[in-house]
Every structure is written in structure tokens, then in C-alpha cells.
matplotlib code that plots the C-alpha trace (Angstrom):
import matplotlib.pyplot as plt

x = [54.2, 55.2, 52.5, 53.0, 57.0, 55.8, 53.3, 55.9, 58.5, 55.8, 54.8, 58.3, 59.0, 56.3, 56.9, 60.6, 59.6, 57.0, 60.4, 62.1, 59.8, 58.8, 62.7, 63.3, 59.9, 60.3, 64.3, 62.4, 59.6, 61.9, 64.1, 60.8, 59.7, 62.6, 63.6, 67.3, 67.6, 67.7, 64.8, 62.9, 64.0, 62.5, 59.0, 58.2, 59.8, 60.1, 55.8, 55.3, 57.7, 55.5, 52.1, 51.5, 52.0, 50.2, 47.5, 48.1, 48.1, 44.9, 42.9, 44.3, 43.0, 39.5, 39.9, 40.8, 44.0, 46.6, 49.4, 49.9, 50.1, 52.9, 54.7, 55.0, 55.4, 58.7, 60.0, 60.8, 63.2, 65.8, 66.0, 65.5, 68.4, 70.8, 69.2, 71.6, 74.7, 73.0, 72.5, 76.4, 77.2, 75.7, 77.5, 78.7, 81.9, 84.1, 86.9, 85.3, 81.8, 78.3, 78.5, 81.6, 79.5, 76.2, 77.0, 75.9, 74.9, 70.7, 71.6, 73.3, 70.2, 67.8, 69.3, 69.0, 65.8, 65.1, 66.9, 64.3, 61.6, 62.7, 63.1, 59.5, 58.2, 60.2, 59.1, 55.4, 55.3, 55.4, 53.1, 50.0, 46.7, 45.7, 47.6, 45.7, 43.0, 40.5, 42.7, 45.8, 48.5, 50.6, 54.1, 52.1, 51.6, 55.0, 56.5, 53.9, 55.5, 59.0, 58.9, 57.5, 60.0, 62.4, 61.1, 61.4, 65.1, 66.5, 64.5, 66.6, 70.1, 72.0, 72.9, 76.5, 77.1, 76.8, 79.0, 77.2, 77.1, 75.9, 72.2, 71.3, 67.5, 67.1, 64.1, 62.5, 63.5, 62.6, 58.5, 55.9, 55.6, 51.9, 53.2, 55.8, 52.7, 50.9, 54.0, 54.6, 50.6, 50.6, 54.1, 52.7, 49.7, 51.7, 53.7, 50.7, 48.8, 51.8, 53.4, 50.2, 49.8, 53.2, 53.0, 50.1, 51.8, 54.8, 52.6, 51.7, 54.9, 56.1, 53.2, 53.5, 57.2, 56.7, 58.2, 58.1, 56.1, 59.3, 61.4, 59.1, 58.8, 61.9, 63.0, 60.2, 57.8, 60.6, 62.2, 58.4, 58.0, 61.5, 60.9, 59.8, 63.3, 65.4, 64.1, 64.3, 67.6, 69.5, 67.7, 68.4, 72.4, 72.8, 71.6, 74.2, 71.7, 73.1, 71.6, 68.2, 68.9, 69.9, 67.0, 65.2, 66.1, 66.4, 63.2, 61.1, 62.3, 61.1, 58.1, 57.1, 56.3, 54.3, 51.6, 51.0, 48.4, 46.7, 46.3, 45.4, 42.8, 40.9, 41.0, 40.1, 43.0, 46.9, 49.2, 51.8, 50.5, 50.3, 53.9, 56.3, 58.9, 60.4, 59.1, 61.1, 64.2, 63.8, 63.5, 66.3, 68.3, 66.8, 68.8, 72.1, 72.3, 70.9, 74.0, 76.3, 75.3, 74.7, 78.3, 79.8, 77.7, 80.2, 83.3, 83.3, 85.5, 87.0, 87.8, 86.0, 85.6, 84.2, 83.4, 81.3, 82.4, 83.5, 80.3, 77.9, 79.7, 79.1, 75.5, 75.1, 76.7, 75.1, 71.9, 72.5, 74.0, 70.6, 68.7, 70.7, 69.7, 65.8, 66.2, 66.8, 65.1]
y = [64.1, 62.7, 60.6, 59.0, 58.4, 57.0, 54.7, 54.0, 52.9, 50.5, 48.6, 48.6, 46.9, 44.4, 43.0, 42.8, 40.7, 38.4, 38.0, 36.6, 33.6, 33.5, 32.9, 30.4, 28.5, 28.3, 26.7, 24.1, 23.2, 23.3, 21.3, 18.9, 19.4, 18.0, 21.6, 22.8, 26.1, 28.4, 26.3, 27.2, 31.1, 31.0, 29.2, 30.4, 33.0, 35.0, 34.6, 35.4, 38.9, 40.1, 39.3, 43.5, 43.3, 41.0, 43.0, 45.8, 44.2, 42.7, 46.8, 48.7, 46.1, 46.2, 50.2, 49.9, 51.9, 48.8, 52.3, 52.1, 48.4, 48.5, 51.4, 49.6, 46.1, 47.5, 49.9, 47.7, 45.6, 47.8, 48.2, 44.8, 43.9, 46.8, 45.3, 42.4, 45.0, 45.4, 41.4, 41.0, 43.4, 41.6, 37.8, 36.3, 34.9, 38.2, 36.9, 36.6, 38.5, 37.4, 36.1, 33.6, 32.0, 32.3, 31.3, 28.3, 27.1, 27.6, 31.2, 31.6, 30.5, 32.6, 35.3, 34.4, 33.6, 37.0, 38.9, 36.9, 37.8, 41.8, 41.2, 40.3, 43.2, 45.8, 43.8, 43.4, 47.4, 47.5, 45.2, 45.9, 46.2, 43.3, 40.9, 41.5, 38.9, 39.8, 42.3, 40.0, 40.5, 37.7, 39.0, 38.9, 35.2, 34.8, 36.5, 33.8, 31.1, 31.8, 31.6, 28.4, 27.0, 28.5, 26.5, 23.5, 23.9, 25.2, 22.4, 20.0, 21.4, 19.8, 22.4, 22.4, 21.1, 23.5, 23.3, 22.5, 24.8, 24.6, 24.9, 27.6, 27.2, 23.8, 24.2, 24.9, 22.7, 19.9, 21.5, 19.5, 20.0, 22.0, 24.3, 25.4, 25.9, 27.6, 30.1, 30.6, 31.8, 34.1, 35.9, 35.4, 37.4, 40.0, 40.6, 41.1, 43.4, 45.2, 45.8, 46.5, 49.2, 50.6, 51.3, 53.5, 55.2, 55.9, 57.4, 59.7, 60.6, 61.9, 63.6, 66.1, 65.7, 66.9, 64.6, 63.6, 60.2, 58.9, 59.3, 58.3, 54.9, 54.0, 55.3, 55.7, 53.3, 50.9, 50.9, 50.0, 47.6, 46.1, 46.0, 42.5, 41.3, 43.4, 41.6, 37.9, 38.1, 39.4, 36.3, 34.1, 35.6, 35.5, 32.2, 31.0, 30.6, 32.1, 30.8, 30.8, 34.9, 35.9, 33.3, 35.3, 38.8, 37.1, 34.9, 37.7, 40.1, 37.2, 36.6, 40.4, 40.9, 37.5, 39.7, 42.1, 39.2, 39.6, 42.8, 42.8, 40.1, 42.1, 45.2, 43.8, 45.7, 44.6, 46.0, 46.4, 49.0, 51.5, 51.2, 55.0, 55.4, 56.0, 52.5, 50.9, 52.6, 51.2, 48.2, 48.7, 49.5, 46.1, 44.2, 45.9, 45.4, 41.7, 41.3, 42.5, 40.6, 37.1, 37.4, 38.0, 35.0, 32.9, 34.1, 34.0, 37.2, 37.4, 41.0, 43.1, 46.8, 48.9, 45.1, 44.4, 42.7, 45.2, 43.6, 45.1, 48.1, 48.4, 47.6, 50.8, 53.0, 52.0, 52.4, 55.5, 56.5, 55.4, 57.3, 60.3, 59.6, 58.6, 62.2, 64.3, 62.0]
z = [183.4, 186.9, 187.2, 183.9, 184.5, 187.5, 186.2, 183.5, 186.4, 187.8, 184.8, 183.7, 187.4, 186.6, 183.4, 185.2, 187.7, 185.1, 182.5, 185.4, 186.0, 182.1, 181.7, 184.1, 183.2, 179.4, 180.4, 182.0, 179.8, 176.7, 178.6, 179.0, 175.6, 173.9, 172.7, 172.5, 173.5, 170.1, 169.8, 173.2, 172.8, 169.0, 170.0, 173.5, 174.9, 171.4, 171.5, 174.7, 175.3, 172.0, 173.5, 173.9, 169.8, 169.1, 171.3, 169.8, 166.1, 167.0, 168.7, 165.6, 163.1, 164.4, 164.7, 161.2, 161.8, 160.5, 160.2, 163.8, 164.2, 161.7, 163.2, 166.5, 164.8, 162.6, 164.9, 167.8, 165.5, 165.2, 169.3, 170.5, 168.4, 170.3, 173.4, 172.8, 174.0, 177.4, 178.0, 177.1, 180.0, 182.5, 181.1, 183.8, 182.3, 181.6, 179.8, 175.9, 174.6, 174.4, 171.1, 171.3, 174.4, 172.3, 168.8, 167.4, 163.9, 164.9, 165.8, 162.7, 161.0, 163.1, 161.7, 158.0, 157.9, 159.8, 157.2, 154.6, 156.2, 156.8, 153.2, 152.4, 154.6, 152.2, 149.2, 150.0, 150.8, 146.9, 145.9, 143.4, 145.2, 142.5, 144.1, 147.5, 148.2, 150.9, 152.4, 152.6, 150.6, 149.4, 151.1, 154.3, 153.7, 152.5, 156.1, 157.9, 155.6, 156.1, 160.2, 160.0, 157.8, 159.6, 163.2, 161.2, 159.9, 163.3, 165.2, 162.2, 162.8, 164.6, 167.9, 169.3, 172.5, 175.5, 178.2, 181.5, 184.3, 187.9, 188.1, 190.1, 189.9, 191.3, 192.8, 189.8, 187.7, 190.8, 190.3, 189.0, 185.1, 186.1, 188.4, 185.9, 183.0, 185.8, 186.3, 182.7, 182.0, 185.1, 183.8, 180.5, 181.4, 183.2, 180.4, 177.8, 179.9, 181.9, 178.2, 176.7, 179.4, 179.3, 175.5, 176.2, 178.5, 176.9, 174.5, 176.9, 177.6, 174.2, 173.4, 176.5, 175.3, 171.5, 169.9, 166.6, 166.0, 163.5, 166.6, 169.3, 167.5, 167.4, 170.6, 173.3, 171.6, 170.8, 174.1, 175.9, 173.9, 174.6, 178.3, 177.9, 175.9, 178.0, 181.5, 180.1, 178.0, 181.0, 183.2, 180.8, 180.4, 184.0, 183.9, 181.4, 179.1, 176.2, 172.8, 175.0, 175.3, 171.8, 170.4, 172.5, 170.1, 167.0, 167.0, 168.7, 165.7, 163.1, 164.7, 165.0, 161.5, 161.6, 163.2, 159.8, 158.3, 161.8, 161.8, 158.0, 158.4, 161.4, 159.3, 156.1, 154.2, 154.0, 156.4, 154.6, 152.3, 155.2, 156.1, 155.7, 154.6, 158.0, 159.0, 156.2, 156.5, 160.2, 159.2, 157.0, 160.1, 161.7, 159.1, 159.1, 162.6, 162.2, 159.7, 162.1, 164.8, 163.1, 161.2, 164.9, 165.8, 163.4, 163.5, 167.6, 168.3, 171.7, 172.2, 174.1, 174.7, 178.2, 179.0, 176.6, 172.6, 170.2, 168.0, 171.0, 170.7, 167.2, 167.4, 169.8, 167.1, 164.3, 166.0, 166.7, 163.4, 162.3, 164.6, 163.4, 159.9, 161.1, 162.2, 159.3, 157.3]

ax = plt.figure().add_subplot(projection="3d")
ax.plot(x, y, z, "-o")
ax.set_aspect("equal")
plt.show()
């Protein structure tokens, strides 16, 4: 056990390190690209933190085991969303929460079409098997379908305008446009085989722990697979950039279900057919939390609680609410 929390602590300090320079390398080449930041948080850095899933999606499709792609595919929603409470404690500016800095009308839409698309995951659970064509079924096509449309509204609306703050990473935004590629694939790569690793791990872990695999999903499992979100949102908060951070959470958490038709196609059966109940009623919890935190996201509250917004507070409860319910499920 004390080798594998150390191991744990090691990977966990690398994909720290690598979500660092990911952060500060997709601000620049969104910045290049012509992207806004929603934009650059929903596209790049939402891809890249999920490179282990889409790993994993990819080794329990060919080992034609697509339960435990979905497992780890839906039970990370739910967390990477309360991970949103621990990048508003770290905002620089003190005086209002995360979400009045963040919110903006691309954010807002983020989280719509997520809740569509945790929609079509519940739906396409239910589906006939005579509506699946070579092991695809059509809601998994759908999901696919929905994030693209949803890239091209967001990259349509019109974003507000950010205020401008003192760049504190000059030097890199000075670097030639190829050193900051070559930075983003080497954290990129860190990421995908550091989180890759960890999840195994962590694994590890709960079995010599006992615990139950509902729990360990969304708990261990889910916080492994976080490591990669947690490390870039607080970057990109202590950066100031805000709607790059929650972008970050909510496009990750769209694009994660995204990876259900690859997994289906290398395993030649749908996905979605495998899901538990336990791995809906998580991803029921994903979108309760997702309406929570996209309605704070337009109405801009400015209280805060133990320094954090009252909305961040609530996501922490709720969360564990669910948890408790996951529990005695």
C-alpha cells in the first residue's frame, strides 16, 4: 500500500507540473489561433486533460470490456465539476467568486449543450438493440453530433469583453509559435501517460482498500482522473484566466462522453448498453451540479462563503449528498 500511495504522489506531481505548461501553452496558441478563451478551454485543453480517457476508451474497447470504459468515462463528470470549488479558492481577486469573474454568454452555452449531451447518454442507455448498426448506437452518434455543434455555436457567440490584466508569463508568450507546439505535446504526453498510469494505480489502491467499485468510481477513480483538471484550472485561475478554467470543466465534461462511439467502434458493440445503474444516476448527479453551476454562471452572485462563492459551496454539498445516496444505492 505504501508503495502505491507513493507512486500515486509521483504521478500526481507530474501530470502537476505538465498542466502547468499545457495551461500556459494553450493561452498562447489560442491567443494565436484566433480563439477566445471559452473557446481555447473547450477545444484544447478540454482534449488534452482527457487524453488517459481516451486511452483508456480505446484498451477496454479492444479487450472487449466497453463496462469499464463507461464507468470511468461517466464517473469523472460528477467530480471534475466540484473541482470548480477548489479553482475558486485559489482566485486571485478575493472580493467576488469564481463565477461573477468567469461568466460569460459561451460559458453559459457550454453548459447547455453539456446537459444535452448527459441527456443523450441517459437516453441512448435505453435504446432497442435494433437501432444499433455495427455496434454503434445512434445516441452515441447523437453525443458526437451535439459537441460539434456546440464548438460551432460557442465559436459564433459573441464573448464579453475581459478585462486586461498584467501578463505575468511574458516570456512565453514572447516564444516562437514552434517552441510553444513543442511544449504543449511534451505536457501533452505527460499528461496521457502519467494519468493513464495513475488510474491504474489508484486501482490498486482501493482494491487492497475494499472498496466498493460504485464508490471507487466516483471517488478514487474520479479524483485520478481529475488530476489533470485540477492542475490546469488552478494555472489557468491564478493566471486570471477565468473562462479559459471553467471551459476547461465544462468542455472536458462534454467531450468525455464523446469517447463512448470510440470505444464502441473498437469493441464492436455500443457502449452505452453496458452502462449501471449507478453510472446513470452519476451522471444524473453530473447534471444537477452542471445546472447549478451554469445558472450561477448568469446571474453573477457576489457573496462568498469560507472564501470561496456560496455556488462552490453548494457544489461540495451536493456532491456529497450524492455520494451519500451513490452509497446506499
Amino acid at each position: 500500500m505504501g508503495m502505491l500511495a507513493l507512486q500515486f504522489i509521483l504521478l500526481a506531481a507530474i501530470i502537476w507540473l505538465a498542466g502547468i505548461h499545457l495551461t500556459r501553452s494553450v493561452d498562447v496558441l489560442s491567443r494565436r489561433m484566433g480563439m477566445e478563451q471559452a473557446l481555447g478551454g473547450m477545444v484544447l485543453l478540454a482534449i488534452v486533460t482527457n487524453l488517459p480517457e481516451v486511452a483508456i476508451a480505446v484498451t477496454a474497447g479492444l479487450h472487449h470490456a466497453p463496462e469499464l470504459a463507461v464507468g470511468n468515462i461517466l464517473g469523472g463528470i460528477a467530480i471534475q465539476t466540484v473541482v470548480i470549488a477548489l479553482m475558486d479558492r485559489f482566485r486571485p481577486e478575493k472580493h467576488k467568486p469564481l463565477s461573477h469573474y468567469a461568466s460569460s454568454g459561451q460559458l453559459i452555452l457550454e453548459g447547455l449543450f453539456l446537459l444535452g449531451i448527459l441527456a443523450l447518454v441517459v437516453m441512448g442507455n435505453t435504446m432497442p438493440a435494433a437501432l444499433v448498426w455495427h455496434g454503434i448506437a445512434p445516441a452515441e452518434l447523437a453525443i458526437v453530433l451535439c459537441w460539434l455543434v456546440g464548438l460551432v455555436v460557442v465559436r459564433n457567440a459573441r464573448g464579453p469583453k475581459t478585462a486586461r490584466y498584467t501578463d505575468e508569463h511574458a516570456a512565453v508568450h514572447e516564444a516562437d509559435t514552434w517552441k510553444v507546439v513543442a511544449v504543449f505535446l511534451a505536457a501533452s504526453s505527460a499528461t496521457l501517460f502519467a494519468g493513464y498510469a495513475i488510474e491504474g494505480v489508484s486501482s490498486g489502491m482501493a482494491k487492497e482498500l475494499g472498496m466498493d467499485g460504485a464508490i471507487f468510481g466516483a471517488t478514487f477513480l474520479a479524483l485520478a482522473t481529475s488530476m489533470p483538471e485540477i492542475s490546469t484550472g488552478i494555472e489557468a485561475v491564478r493566471m486570471r484566466k477565468y473562462q479559459l478554467a471553467i471551459s476547461d470543466i465544462l468542455g472536458g465534461n462534454a467531450f468525455l462522453p464523446c469517447l463512448l462511439l470510440l470505444t464502441s467502434f473498437c469493441a464492436g458493440v455500443p457502449a452505452l448498453s453496458s452502462a449501471k445503474p449507478s453510472d446513470l444516476y452519476v451522471v444524473a448527479l453530473g447534471a444537477l451540479l452542471t445546472v447549478l453551476y451554469t445558472g450561477a454562471l448568469y446571474l453573477k452572485p457576489s457573496r462568498t462563503v469560507v472564501g470561496i462563492g456560496l455556488e462552490s459551496l453548494l457544489l461540495v454539498v451536493v456532491y456529497l449528498i450524492g455520494l451519500f445516496g451513490l452509497a446506499a444505492h
